[in-house]
DORO-121605 format. One record per residue (C-alpha): residue number from 1; residue in one letter; chain; x, y, z. Coordinates in nm, 4 decimals, m for minus. Example, Ala and Ser with C-alpha at 12.3 -4.5 7.8 and 13.67 -1.06 7.14 Angstrom:
2
1; A; A; 1.2300; m0.4500; 0.7800;
2; S; A; 1.3670; m0.1060; 0.7140;
END
This chain:
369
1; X; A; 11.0693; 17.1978; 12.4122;
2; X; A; 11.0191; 16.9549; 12.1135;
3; X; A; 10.7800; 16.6438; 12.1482;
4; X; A; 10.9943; 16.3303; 12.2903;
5; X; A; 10.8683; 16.0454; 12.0193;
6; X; A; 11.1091; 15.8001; 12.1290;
7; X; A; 10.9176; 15.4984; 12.2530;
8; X; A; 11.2071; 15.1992; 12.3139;
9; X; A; 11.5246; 15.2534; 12.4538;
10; X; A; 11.7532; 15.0082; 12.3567;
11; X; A; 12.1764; 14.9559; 12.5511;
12; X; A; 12.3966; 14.7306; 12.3389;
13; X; A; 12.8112; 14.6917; 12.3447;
14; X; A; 12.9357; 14.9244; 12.1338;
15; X; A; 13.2042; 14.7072; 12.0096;
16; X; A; 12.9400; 14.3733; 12.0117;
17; X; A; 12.7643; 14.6391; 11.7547;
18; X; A; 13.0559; 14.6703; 11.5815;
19; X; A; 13.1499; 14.3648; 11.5042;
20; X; A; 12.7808; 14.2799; 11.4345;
21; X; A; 12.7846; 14.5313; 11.1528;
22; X; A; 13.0499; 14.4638; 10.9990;
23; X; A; 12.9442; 14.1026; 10.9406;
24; X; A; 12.5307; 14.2000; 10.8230;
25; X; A; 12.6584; 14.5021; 10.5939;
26; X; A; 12.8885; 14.2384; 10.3889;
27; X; A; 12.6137; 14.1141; 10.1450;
28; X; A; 12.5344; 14.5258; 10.0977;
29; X; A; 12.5864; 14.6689; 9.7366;
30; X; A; 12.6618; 15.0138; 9.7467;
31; X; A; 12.5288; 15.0747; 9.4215;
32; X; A; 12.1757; 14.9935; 9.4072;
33; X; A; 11.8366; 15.1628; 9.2164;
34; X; A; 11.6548; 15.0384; 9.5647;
35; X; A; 11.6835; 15.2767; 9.8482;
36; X; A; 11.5975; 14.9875; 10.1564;
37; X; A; 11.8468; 14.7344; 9.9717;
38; X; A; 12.1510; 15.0030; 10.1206;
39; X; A; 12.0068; 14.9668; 10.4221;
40; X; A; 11.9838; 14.7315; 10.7687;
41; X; A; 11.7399; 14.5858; 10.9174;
42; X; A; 11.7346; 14.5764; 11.3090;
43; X; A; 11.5269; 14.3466; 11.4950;
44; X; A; 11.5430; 14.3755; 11.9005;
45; X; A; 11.3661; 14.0917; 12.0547;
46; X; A; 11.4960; 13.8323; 12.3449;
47; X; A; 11.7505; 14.0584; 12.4891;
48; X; A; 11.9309; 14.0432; 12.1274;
49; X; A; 11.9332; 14.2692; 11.8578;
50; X; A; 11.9642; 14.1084; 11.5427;
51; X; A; 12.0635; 14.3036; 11.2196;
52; X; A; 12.0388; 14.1613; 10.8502;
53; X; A; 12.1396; 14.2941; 10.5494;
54; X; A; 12.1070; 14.2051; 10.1946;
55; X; A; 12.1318; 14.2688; 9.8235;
56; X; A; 11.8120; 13.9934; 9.7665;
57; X; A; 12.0700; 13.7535; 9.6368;
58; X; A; 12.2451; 13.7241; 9.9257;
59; X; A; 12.1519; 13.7620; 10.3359;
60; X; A; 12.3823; 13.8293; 10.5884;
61; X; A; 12.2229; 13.8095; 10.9812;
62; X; A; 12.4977; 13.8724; 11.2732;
63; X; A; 12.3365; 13.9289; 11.6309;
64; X; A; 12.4772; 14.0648; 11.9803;
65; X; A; 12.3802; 14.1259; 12.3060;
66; X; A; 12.1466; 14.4106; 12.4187;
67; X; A; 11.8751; 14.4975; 12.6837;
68; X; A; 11.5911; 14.7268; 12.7263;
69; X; A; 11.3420; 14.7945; 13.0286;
70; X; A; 11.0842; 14.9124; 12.8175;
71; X; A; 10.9816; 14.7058; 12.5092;
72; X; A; 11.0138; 14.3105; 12.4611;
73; X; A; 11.0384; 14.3299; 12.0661;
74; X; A; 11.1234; 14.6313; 11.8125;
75; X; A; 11.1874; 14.6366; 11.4311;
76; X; A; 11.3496; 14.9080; 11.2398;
77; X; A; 11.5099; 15.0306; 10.9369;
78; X; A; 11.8623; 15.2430; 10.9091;
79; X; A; 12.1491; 15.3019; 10.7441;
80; X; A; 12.4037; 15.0504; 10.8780;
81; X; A; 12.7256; 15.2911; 10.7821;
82; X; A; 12.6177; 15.6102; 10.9592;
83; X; A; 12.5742; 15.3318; 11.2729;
84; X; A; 12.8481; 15.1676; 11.2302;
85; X; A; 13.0555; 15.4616; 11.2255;
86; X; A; 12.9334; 15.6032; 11.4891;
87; X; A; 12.9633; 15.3247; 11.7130;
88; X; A; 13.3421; 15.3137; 11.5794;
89; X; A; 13.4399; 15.5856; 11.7723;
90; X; A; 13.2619; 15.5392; 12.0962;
91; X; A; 13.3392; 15.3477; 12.4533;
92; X; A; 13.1223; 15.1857; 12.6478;
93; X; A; 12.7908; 15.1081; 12.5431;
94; X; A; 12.5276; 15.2859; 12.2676;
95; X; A; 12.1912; 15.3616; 12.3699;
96; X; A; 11.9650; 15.3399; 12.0762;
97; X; A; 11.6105; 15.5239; 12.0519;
98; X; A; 11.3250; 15.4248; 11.8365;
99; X; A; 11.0168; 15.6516; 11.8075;
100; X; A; 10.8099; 15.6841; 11.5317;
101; X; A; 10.9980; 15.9180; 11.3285;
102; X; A; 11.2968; 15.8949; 11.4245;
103; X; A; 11.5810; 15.6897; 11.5929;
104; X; A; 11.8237; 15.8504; 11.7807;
105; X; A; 12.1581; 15.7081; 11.8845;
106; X; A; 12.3812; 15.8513; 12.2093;
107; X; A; 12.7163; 15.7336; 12.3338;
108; X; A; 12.8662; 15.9319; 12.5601;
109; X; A; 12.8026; 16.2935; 12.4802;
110; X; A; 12.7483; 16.2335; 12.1197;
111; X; A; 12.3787; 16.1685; 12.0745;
112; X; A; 12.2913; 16.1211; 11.6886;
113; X; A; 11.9738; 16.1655; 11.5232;
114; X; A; 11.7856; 16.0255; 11.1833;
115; X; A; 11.4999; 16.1037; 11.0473;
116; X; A; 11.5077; 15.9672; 10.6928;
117; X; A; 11.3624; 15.6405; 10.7998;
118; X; A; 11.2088; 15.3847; 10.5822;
119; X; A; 10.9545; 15.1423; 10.6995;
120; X; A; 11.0683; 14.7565; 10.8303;
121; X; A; 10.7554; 14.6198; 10.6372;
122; X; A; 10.8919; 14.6900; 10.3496;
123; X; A; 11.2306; 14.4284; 10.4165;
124; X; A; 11.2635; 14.1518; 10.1404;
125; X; A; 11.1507; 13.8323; 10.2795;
126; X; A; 11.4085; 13.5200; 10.2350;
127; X; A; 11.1960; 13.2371; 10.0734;
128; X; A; 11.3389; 12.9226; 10.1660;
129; X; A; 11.3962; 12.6498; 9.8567;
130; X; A; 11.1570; 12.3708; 9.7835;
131; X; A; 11.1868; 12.0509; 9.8740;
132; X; A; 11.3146; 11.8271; 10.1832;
133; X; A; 11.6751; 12.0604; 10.2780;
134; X; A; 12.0060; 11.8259; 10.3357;
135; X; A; 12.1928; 11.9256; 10.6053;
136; X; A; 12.5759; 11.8721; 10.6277;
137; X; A; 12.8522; 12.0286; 10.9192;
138; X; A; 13.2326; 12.0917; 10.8386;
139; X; A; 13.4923; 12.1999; 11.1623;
140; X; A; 13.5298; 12.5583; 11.1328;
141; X; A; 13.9153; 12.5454; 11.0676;
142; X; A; 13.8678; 12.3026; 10.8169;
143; X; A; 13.6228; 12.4860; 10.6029;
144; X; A; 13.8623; 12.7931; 10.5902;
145; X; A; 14.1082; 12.5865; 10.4868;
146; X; A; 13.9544; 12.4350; 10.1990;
147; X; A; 13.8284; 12.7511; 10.0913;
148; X; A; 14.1566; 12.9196; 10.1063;
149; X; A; 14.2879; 12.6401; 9.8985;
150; X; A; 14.0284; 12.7088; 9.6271;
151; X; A; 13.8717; 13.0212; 9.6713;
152; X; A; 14.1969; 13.1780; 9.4019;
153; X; A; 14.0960; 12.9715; 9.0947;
154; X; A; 13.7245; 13.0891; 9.0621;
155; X; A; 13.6575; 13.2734; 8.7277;
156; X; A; 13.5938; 13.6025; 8.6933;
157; X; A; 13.4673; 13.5713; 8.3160;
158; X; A; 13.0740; 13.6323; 8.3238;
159; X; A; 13.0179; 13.4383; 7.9831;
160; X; A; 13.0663; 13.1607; 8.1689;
161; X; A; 12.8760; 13.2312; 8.4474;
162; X; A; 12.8919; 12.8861; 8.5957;
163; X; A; 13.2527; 12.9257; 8.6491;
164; X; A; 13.2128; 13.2162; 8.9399;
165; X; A; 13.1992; 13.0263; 9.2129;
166; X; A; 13.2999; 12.7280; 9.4039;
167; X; A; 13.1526; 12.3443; 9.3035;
168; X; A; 13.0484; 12.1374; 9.6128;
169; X; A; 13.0262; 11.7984; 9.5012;
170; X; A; 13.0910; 11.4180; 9.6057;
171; X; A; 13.4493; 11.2575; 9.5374;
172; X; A; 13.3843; 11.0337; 9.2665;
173; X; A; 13.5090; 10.7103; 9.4765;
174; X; A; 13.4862; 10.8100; 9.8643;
175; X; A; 13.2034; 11.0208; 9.8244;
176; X; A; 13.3223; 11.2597; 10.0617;
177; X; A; 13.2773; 11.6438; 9.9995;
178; X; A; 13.5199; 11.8019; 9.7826;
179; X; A; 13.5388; 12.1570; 9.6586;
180; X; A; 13.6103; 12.2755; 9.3076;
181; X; A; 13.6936; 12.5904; 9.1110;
182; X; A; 13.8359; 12.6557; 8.7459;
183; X; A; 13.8764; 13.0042; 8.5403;
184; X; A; 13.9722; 12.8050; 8.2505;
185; X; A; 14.3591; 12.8294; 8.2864;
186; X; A; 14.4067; 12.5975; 8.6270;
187; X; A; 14.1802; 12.4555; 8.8422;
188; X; A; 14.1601; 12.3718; 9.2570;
189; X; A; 14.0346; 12.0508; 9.3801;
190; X; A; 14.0276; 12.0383; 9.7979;
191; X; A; 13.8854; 11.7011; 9.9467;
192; X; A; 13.7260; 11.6508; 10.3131;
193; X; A; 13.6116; 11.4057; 10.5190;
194; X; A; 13.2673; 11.5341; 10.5786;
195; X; A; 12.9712; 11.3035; 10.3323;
196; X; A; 12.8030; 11.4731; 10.1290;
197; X; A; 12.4402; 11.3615; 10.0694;
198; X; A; 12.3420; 11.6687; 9.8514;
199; X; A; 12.2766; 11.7333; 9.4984;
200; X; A; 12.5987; 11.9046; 9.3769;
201; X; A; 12.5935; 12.3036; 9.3500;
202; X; A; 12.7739; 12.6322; 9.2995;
203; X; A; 12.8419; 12.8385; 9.5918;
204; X; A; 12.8986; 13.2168; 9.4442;
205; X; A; 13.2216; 13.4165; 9.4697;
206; X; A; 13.0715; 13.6544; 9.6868;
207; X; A; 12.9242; 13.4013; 9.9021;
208; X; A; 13.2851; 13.1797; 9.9370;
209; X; A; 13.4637; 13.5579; 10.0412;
210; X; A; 13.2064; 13.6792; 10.3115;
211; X; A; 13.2119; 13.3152; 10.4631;
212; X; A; 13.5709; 13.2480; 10.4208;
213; X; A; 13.5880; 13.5832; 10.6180;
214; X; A; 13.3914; 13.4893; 10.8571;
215; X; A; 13.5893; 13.1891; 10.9477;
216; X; A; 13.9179; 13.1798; 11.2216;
217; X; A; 14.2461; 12.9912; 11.1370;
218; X; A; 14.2507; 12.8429; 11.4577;
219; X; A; 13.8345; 12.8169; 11.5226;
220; X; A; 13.7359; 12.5195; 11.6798;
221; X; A; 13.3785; 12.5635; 11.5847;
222; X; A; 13.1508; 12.4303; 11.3390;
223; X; A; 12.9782; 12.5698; 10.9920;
224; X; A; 12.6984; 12.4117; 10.9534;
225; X; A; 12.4924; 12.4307; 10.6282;
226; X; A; 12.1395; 12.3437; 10.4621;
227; X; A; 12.0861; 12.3188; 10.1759;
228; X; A; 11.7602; 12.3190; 9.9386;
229; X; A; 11.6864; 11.9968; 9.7634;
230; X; A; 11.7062; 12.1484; 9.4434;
231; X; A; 12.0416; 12.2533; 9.5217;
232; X; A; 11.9754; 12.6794; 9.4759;
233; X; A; 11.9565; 12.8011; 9.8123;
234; X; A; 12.1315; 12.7348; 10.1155;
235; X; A; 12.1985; 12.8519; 10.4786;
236; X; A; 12.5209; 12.8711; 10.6547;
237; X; A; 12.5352; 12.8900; 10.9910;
238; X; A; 12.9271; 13.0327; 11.1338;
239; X; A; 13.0244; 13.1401; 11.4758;
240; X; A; 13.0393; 13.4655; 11.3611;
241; X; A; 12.6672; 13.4923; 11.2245;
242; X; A; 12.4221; 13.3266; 10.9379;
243; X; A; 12.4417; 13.3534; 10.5510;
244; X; A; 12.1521; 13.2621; 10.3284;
245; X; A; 12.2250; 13.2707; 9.9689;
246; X; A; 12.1090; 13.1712; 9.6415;
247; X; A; 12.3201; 12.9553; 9.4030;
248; X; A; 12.4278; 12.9375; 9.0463;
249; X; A; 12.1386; 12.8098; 8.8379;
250; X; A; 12.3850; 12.6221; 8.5831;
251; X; A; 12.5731; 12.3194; 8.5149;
252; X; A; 12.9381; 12.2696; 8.6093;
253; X; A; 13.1880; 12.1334; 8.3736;
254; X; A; 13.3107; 11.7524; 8.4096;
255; X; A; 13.6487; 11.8789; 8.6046;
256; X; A; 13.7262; 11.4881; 8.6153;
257; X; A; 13.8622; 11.4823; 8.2451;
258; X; A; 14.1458; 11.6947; 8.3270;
259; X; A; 14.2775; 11.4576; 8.5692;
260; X; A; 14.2981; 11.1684; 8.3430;
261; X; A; 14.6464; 11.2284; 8.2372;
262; X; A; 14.9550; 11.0711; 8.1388;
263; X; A; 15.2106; 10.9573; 8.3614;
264; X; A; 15.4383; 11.2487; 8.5188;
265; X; A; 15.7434; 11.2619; 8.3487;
266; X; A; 15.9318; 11.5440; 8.4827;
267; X; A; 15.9023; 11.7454; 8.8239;
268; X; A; 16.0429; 12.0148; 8.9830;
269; X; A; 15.9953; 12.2241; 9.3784;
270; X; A; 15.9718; 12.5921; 9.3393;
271; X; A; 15.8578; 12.8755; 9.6166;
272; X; A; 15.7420; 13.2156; 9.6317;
273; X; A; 16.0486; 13.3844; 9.6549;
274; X; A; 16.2550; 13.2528; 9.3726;
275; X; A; 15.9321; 13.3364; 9.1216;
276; X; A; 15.9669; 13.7012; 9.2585;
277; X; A; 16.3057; 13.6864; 9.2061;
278; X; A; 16.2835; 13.5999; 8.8434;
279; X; A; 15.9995; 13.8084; 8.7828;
280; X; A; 16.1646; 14.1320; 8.8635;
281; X; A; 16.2370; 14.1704; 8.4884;
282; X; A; 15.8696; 14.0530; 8.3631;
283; X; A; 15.6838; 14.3494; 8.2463;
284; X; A; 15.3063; 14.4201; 8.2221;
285; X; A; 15.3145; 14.1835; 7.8925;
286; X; A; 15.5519; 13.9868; 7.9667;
287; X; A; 15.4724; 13.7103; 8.2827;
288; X; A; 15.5502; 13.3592; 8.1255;
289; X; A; 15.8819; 13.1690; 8.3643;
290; X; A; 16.0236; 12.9260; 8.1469;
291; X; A; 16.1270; 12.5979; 8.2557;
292; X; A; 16.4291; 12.4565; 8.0719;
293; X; A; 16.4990; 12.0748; 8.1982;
294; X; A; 16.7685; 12.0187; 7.9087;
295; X; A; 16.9675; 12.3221; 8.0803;
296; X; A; 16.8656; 12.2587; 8.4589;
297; X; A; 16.7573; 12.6043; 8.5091;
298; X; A; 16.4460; 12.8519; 8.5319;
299; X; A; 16.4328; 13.1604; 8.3581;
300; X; A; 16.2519; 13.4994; 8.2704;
301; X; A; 16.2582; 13.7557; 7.9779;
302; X; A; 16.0969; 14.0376; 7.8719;
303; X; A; 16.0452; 14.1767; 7.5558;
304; X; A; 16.3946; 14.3685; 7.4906;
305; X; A; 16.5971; 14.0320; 7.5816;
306; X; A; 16.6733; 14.0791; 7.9537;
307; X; A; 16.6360; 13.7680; 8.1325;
308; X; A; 16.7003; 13.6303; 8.4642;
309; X; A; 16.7814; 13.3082; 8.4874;
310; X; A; 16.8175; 13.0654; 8.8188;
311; X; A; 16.9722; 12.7079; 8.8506;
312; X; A; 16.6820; 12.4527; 8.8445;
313; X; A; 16.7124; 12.0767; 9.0109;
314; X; A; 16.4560; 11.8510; 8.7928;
315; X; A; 16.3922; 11.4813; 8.8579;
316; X; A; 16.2603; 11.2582; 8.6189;
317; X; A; 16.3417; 11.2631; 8.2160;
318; X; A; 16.4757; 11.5340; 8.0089;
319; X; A; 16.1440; 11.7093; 7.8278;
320; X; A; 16.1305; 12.0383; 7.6236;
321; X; A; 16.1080; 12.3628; 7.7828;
322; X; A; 15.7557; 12.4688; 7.9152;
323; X; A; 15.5920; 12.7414; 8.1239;
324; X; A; 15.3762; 12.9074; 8.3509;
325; X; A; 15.2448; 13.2318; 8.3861;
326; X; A; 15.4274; 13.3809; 8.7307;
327; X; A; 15.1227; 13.5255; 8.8748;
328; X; A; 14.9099; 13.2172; 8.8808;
329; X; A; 15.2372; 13.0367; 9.0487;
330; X; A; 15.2354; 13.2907; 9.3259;
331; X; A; 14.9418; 13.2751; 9.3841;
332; X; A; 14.9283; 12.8485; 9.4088;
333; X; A; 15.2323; 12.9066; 9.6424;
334; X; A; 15.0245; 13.1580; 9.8854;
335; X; A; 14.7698; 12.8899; 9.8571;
336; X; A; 14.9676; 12.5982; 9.9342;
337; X; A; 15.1421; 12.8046; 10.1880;
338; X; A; 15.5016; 12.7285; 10.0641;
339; X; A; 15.6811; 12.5843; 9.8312;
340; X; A; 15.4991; 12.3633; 9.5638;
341; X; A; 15.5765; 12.0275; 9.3124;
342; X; A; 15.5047; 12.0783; 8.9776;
343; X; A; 15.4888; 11.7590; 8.7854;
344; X; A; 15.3815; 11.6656; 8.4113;
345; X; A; 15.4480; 11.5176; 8.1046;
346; X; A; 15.4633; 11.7474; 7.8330;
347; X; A; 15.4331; 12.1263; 7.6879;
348; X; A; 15.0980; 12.0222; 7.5546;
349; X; A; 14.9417; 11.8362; 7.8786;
350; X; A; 14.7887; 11.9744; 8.2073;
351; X; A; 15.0729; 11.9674; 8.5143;
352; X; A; 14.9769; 11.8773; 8.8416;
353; X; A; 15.0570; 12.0849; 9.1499;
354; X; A; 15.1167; 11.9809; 9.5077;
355; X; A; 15.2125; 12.0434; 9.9064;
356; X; A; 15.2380; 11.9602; 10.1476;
357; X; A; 14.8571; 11.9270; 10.2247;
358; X; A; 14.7818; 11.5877; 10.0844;
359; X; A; 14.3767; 11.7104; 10.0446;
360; X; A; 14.4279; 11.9596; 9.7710;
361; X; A; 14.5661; 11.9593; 9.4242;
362; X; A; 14.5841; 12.2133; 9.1968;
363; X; A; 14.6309; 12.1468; 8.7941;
364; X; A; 14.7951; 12.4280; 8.6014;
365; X; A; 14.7890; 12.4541; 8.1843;
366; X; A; 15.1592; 12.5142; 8.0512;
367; X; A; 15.2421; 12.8239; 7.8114;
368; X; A; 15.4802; 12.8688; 7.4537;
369; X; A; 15.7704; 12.9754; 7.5656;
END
């Protein structure tokens, strides 16, 4: 018979596995020149097993329940998908074994084992920032909230690298938190009532999803958050496990020069479903919905002259047409979460959008038309 190595038996909740997995394998790049970097890290200590994953700018740490009669501590090194899989498909609980050379992995009459093990030594360390941290806490339900207000408008565009995320930064007057994102075309301002204390920063893309994920509609617990003094690292403590991430090293544009604007002159209510509607002739190239006060109605045409056109109600003065691109208005309205205001003062000017949330605001540049 061949030499048992195992030397810890570890039982853990196949679904608490699960559901730890999916969270620590978020900040995983599956394309990476670093063979431990598409791995997890497992650490079994305290009747918990803790797993951690990361692609070194980003750290993802979920943690679940699990016992074992005969180690207090283990560390080791696997590939989180072949787990994760595995534990997919089975009931009841996983029994995990680590030996020197291999772990092996049974749940019910599957028993899996790997061999291609690399060593836990050789797991990145997180460095903390420098400095004193500041440490702030936002409501659970509120945090998604703002982020799904937001989280829409962050550019994409790496020349301007400082663009790809999400601003945290004081409210000019109140001084209370408020998040910000801008590609350029329209931009997402969200206020709270949480203080921030901090030195502003930019919260990646990748780092607003996997939290924003992380996050229930209805939580009632809290996020709470540290960050460095220098403002480039922080960690974020959710419900549903801990994110440490870097920021982005850069300066973020004075968003406050967009709002000074001249007074609203015209607005109008749209929704979801009449932008659809009108869009059903809009080709690849063609995307702009017209807004025509002078002939109370909202139209769209694509490049052979077929148009759609619906009856518009607008309040306010008569101005010349303007437009939008019909994407970016869908995709305020999913924001919002219904209909929105649009309100400005001219083709050339910046138009404000609202809803019925009175914390966010969303400013949208006009197109010819």
């Amino acid at each position: 018979m061949p030499k048992d190595t195992t030397t810890a038996q570890i039982a853990v909740d196949a679904r608490d596995l699960t559901r730890a997995l999916r969270f620590a394998m978020q900040s995983i790049t599956r394309k990476t020149t670093i063979p431990i970097l598409s791995c997890n890290l497992f650490r079994f200590a305290d009747d918990k097993l803790t797993i951690i994953g990361t692609d070194l700018d980003i750290e993802c740490e979920a943690s679940c329940e699990a016992e074992s009669e005969l180690i207090e501590e283990a560390r080791f090194v696997m590939d989180g998908r072949q787990l994760l899989a595995f534990a997919q498909m089975a009931a009841g609980r996983l029994h995990i074994g680590v030996g020197k050379d291999e772990i092996t992995i049974a749940a019910d009459e599957a028993v899996m084992t790997l061999r291609n093990l690399l060593p836990p030594e050789d797991w990145p360390t997180w460095f903390a920032g420098k400095g004193e941290p500041v440490a702030m806490t936002v409501g659970e339900a509120d945090m998604r909230r703002a982020l799904h207000r937001v989280k829409f408008c962050i550019s994409t565009e790496e020349t301007r690298y400082y663009l790809n995320g999400v601003h945290w930064c004081a409210h000019p007057e109140t001084k209370a938190l408020r998040l910000v994102t801008t590609d350029g075309h329209r931009m997402a301002i969200y206020d709270l009532d949480q203080s921030f204390g901090a030195k502003p920063f930019i919260l990646p893309k990748k780092t607003a999803e996997i939290l924003y994920r992380a996050l229930r509609k209805d939580g009632n617990g809290d996020v709470a958050m540290i960050v460095a003094e220098n403002g480039l690292k922080a960690v974020i403590e959710t419900p549903a496990g801990v994110i440490r991430s870097k920021m982005i090293d850069g300066n973020y544009p004075d968003y406050t020069r967009v709002l000074l604007q001249a007074e609203a002159k015209i607005a109008c209510t749209v929704g979801e479903a009449m932008i659809r509607r009108l869009m059903v002739v809009s080709g690849k190239f063609a995307r702009a919905v017209a807004f025509r006060p002078e002939e109370k109605r909202v139209t769209c045409r694509d490049p052979y002259g077929n148009e759609i056109a619906i009856p518009m109600q607008f309040t306010g003065e008569p101005i010349k047409s303007f437009g939008f691109n019909g994407g970016y208005l869908i995709d305020h309205c999913r924001a919002a979460g219904g209909a929105i205001r649009i309100s400005g003062s001219g083709h050339g000017d910046p138009f404000r959008i609202l809803s019925d949330d009175p914390r966010a605001l969303w400013v949208q540049m006009p197109m010819l038309v």
